[in-house]
C-alpha positions in Angstrom: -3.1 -71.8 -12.2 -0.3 -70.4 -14.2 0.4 -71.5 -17.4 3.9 -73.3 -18.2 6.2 -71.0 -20.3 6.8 -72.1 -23.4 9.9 -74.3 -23.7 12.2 -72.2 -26.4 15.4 -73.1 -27.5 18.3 -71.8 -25.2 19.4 -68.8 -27.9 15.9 -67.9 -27.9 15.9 -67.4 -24.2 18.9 -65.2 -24.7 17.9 -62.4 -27.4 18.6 -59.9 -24.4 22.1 -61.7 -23.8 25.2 -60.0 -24.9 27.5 -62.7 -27.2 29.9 -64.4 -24.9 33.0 -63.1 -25.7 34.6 -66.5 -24.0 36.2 -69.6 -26.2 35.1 -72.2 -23.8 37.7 -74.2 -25.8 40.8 -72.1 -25.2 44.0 -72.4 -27.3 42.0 -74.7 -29.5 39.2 -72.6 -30.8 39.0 -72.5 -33.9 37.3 -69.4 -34.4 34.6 -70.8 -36.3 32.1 -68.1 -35.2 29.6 -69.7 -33.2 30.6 -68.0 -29.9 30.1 -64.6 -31.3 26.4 -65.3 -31.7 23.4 -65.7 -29.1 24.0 -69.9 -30.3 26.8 -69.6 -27.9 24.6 -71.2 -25.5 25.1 -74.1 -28.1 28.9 -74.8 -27.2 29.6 -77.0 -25.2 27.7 -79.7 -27.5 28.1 -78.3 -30.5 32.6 -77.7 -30.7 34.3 -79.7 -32.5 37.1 -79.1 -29.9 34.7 -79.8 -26.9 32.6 -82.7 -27.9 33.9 -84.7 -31.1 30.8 -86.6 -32.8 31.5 -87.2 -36.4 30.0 -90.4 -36.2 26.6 -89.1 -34.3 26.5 -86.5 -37.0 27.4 -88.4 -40.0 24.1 -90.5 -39.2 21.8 -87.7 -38.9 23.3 -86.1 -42.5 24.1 -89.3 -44.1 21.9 -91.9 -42.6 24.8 -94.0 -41.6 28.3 -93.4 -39.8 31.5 -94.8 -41.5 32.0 -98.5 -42.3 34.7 -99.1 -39.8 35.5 -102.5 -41.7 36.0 -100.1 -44.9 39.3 -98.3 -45.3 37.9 -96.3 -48.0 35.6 -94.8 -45.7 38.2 -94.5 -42.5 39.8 -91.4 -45.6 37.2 -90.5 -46.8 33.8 -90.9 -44.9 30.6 -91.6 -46.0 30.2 -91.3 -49.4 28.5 -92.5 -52.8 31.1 -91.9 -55.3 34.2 -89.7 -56.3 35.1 -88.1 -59.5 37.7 -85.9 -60.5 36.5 -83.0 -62.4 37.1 -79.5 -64.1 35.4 -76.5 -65.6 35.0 -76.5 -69.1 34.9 -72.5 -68.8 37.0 -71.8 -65.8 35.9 -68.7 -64.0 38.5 -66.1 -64.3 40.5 -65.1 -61.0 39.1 -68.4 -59.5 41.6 -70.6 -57.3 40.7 -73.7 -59.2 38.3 -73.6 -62.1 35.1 -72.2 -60.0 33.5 -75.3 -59.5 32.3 -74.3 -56.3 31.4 -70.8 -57.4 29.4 -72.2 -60.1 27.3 -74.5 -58.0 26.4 -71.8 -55.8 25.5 -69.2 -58.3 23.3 -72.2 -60.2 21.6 -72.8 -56.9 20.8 -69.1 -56.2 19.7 -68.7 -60.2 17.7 -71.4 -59.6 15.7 -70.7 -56.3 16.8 -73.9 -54.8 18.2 -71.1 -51.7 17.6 -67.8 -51.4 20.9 -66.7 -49.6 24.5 -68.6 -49.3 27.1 -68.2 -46.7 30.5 -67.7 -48.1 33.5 -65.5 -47.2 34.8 -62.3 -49.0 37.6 -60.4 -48.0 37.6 -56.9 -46.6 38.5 -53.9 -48.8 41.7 -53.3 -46.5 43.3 -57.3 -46.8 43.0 -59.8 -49.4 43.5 -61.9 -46.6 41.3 -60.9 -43.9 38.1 -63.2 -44.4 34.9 -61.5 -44.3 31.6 -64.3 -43.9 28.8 -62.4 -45.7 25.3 -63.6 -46.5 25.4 -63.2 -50.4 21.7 -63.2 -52.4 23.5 -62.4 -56.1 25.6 -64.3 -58.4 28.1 -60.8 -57.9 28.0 -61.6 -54.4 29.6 -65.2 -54.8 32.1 -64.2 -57.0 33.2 -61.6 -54.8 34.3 -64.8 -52.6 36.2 -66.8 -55.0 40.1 -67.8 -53.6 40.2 -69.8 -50.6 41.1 -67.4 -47.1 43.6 -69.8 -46.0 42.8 -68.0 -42.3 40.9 -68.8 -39.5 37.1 -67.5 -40.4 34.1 -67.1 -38.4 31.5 -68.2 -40.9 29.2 -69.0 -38.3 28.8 -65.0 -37.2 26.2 -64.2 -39.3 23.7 -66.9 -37.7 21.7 -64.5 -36.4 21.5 -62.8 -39.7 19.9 -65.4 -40.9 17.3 -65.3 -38.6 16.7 -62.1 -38.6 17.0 -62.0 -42.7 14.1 -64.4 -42.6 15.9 -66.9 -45.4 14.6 -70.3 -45.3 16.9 -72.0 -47.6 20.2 -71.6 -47.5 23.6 -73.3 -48.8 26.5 -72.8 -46.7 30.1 -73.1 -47.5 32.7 -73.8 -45.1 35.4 -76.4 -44.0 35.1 -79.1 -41.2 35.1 -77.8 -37.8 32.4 -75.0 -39.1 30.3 -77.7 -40.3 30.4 -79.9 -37.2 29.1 -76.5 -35.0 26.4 -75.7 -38.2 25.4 -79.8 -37.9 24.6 -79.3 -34.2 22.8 -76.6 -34.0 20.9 -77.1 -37.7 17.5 -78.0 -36.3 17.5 -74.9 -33.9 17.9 -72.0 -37.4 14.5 -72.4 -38.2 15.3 -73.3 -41.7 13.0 -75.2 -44.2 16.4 -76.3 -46.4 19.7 -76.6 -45.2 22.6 -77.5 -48.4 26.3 -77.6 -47.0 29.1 -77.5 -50.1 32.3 -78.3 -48.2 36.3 -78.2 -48.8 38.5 -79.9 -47.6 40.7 -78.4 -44.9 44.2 -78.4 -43.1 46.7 -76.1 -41.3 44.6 -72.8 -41.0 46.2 -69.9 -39.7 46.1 -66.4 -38.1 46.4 -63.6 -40.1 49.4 -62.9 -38.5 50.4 -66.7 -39.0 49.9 -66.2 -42.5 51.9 -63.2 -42.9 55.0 -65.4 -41.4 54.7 -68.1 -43.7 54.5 -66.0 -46.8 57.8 -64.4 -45.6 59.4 -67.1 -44.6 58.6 -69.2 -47.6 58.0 -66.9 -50.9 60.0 -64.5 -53.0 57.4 -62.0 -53.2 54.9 -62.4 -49.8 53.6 -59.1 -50.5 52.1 -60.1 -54.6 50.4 -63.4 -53.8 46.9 -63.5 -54.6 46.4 -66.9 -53.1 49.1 -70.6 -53.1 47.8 -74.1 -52.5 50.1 -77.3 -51.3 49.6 -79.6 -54.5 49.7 -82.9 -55.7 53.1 -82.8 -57.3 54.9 -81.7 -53.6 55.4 -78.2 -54.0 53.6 -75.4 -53.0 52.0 -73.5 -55.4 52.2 -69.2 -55.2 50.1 -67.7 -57.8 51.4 -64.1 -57.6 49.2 -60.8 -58.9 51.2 -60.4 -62.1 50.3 -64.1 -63.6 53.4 -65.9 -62.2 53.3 -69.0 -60.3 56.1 -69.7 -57.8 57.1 -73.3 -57.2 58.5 -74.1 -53.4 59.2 -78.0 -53.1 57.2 -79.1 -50.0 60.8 -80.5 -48.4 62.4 -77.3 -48.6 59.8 -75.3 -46.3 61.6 -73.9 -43.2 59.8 -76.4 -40.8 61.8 -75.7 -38.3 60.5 -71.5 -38.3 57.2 -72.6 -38.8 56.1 -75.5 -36.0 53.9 -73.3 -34.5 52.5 -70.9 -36.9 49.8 -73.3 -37.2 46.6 -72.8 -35.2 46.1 -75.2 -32.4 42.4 -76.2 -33.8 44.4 -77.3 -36.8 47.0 -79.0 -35.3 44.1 -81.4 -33.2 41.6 -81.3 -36.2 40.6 -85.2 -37.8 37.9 -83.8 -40.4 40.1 -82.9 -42.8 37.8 -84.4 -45.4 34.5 -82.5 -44.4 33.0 -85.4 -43.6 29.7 -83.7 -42.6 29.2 -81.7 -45.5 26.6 -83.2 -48.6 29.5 -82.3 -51.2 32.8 -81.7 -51.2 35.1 -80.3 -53.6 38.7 -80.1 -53.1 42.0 -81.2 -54.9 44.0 -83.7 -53.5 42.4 -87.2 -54.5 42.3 -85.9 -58.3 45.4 -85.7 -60.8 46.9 -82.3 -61.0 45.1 -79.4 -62.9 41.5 -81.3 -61.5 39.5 -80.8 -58.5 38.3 -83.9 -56.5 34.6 -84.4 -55.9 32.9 -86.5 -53.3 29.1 -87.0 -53.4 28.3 -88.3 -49.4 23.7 -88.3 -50.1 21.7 -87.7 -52.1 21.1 -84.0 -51.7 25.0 -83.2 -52.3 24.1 -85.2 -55.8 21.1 -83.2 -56.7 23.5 -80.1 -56.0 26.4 -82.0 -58.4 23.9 -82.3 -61.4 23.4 -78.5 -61.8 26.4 -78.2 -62.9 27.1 -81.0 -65.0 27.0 -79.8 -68.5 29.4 -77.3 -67.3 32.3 -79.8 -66.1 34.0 -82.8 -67.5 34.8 -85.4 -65.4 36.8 -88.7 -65.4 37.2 -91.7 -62.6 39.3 -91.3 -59.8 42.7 -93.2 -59.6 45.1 -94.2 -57.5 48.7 -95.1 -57.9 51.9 -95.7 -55.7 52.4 -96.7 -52.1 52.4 -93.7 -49.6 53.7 -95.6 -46.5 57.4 -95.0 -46.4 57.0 -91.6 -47.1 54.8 -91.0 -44.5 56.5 -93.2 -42.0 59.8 -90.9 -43.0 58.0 -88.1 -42.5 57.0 -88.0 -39.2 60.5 -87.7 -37.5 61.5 -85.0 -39.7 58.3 -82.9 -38.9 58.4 -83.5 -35.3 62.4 -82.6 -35.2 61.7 -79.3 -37.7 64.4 -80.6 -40.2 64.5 -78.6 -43.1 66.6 -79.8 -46.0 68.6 -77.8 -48.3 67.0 -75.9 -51.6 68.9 -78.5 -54.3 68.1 -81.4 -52.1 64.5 -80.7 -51.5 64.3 -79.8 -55.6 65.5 -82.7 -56.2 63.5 -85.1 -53.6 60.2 -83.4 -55.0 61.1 -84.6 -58.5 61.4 -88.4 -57.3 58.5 -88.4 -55.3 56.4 -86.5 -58.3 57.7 -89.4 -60.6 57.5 -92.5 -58.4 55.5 -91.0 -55.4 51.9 -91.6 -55.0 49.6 -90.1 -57.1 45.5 -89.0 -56.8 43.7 -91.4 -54.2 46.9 -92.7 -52.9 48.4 -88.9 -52.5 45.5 -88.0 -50.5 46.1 -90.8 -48.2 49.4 -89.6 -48.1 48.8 -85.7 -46.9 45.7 -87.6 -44.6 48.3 -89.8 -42.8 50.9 -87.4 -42.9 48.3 -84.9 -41.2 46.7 -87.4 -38.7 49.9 -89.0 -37.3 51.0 -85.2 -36.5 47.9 -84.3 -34.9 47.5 -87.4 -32.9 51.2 -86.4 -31.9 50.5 -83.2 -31.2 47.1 -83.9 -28.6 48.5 -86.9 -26.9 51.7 -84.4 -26.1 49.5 -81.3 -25.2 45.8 -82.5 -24.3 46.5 -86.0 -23.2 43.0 -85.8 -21.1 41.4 -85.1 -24.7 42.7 -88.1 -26.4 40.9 -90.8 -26.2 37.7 -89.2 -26.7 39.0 -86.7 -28.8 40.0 -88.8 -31.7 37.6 -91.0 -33.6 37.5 -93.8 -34.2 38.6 -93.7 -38.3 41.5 -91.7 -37.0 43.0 -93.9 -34.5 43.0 -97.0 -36.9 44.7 -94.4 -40.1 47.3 -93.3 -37.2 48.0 -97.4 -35.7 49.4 -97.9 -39.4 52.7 -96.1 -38.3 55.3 -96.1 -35.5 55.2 -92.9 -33.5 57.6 -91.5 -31.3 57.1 -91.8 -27.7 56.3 -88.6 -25.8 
């Protein structure tokens, strides 16, 4: 009698199999970099754009799926508390002040992981991501400034295997995170840690290259910009300057579809499935926003604690109107001109809403256009595209029709 083969998992079958160089999710892919590893045979379960399960997901990282009678968790997903926080020291050339640099670099210091995935840039573009394994504090640093490009983090999969690394802290944004949550129990790892950021309107490299020239005075000196709390966006240029460009005054109607299509269908802006997440927009301006969802993403918080002041979150203003006056002038590309948008970004900074409130704000503003933008172009997707947190954040507002 011959025995039964042994049942291995389906990339395990496929060592001899050449990466599929498909995107079984089309336009939407966001080129997270699952497909360009043997865990390809993953896909179709593990895409964000091909099989939404936050809420399976959030159970088996979280032990429990959002309160659905909880608007606080319909923003912000599980979690067990907030903060707003800051580096005492501030890392020099960070984005922020190297909060998540400094967690990773304590982990690795302190043997909790021996590797972490992050994302460098190649010698040739400050903006072309490169996902690397790094194993020194150098290493890490090397990756500080968000790549606000698509990035296949997920490529060096198979490096881990091959590496032999049993704990590992990855860093990545939401639709990364999803495909990593999936296929988790399949890498062979004793210890898994997931530091998140929160995510929104990714981009080509060439995509990128547009909106810099369409939007700054100087697209070829900017080390790296952020949309901030206060309505502008923020370019921080190589000589020390920072470049101020009021949110309303953005060419909307040049850059509808620079976005990437993941982006523009994406409802994990918060990195729901990550155990912390650091980010900006629920904190006051000048502090990063932290959200604690388990216990693990606390244990990872209190390594760096003596190294970070920190004060409650807050909340003040009422988002609504703006949001509700913002979705026409999004979907019709109105752009206003430079005194009037100036001048609109100084009311809403003074009256507008302000840390909680303005990241229910940019959520809203982002979910209503993405709901928009899959019931016009994937209307077979919708229904069980969308979760269930999403469609009761988007039911708040009148849409237009299709």
């Amino acid at each position: 009698m011959t025995p039964a083969a042994p049942d291995f998992p389906k990339h395990k079958k496929a060592r001899a199999l050449k990466p599929s160089s498909r995107r079984p999710a089309k336009e939407l892919c966001s080129e997270c970099g699952l497909c360009d590893t043997y865990y390809v045979h993953y896909v179709k379960e593990a895409c964000a754009f091909l099989n939404q399960q936050i809420p399976e997901l959030e159970a088996q990282t979280h032990g429990r799926s959002r309160d659905l009678d909880s608007p606080d968790d319909w923003y912000f997903g599980v979690h067990q508390e907030m903060m707003a926080a800051r580096k005492q020291d501030p890392i020099p050339g960070a984005q922020w002040t190297g909060i998540v640099s400094a967690i990773a670099i304590e982990m690795l210091n302190r043997g909790l992981v021996e590797g972490v995935v992050c994302v460098q840039n190649t010698e040739a573009d400050r903006f072309q991501p490169k996902p690397v394994i790094a194993r020194t504090p150098e290493d890490i640093l090397a990756a500080r400034v968000n790549k606000p490009t698509l990035s296949p983090n997920l490529s060096v999969l198979e490096q881990i295997e091959q590496s032999g690394l049993k704990r590992l802290l990855v860093i990545g944004v939401g639709c990364q995170i999803q495909a990593l949550r999936s296929v988790e129990k399949d890498l062979g790892l004793e210890k898994l840690y997931v530091l998140g950021t929160p995510c929104v309107d990714n981009v080509t490299r060439a995509g990128l290259q547009k909106f810099l020239e369409t939007t700054s005075r100087s697209p070829d000196t900017v080390v790296h910009y952020e949309f901030m709390q206060d309505f502008r966006v923020h370019f921080k240029h190589s000589d020390g300057s920072t470049e101020l460009v009021p949110f309303f005054g953005l060419k909307t109607n040049q850059l509808k579809d620079v976005f990437a299509p993941s982006c523009m269908s994406c409802f994990d802006y918060v990195n729901s499935l990550a155990d912390l997440v650091v980010g900006y927009m629920g904190a006051p301006f000048g502090w990063q926003w932290i959200v604690v969802r388990n216990p693990q993403g606390r244990k990872m918080l209190d390594l760096v604690l003596d190294q970070i002041e920190t004060q409650p979150v807050m909340s003040e203003g009422d988002r609504r109107q703006a949001v509700q006056q913002s979705i026409p002038a999004y979907d019709q590309g109105v752009t206003l001109p430079m005194w009037a948008a100036k001048l609109m970004g100084v009311v809403i900074e003074r009256i507008g809403p302000k840390g909680l409130e303005y990241a229910r704000f940019s959520i809203d503003s982002h979910f209503t256009r993405n709901y928009l933008y899959t019931r016009r172009n994937h209307p077979e997707k919708l229904e069980a595209h969308v979760p269930e947190f999403a469609k009761r954040i988007v039911s708040q507002y009148k849409l237009p029709e299709v």
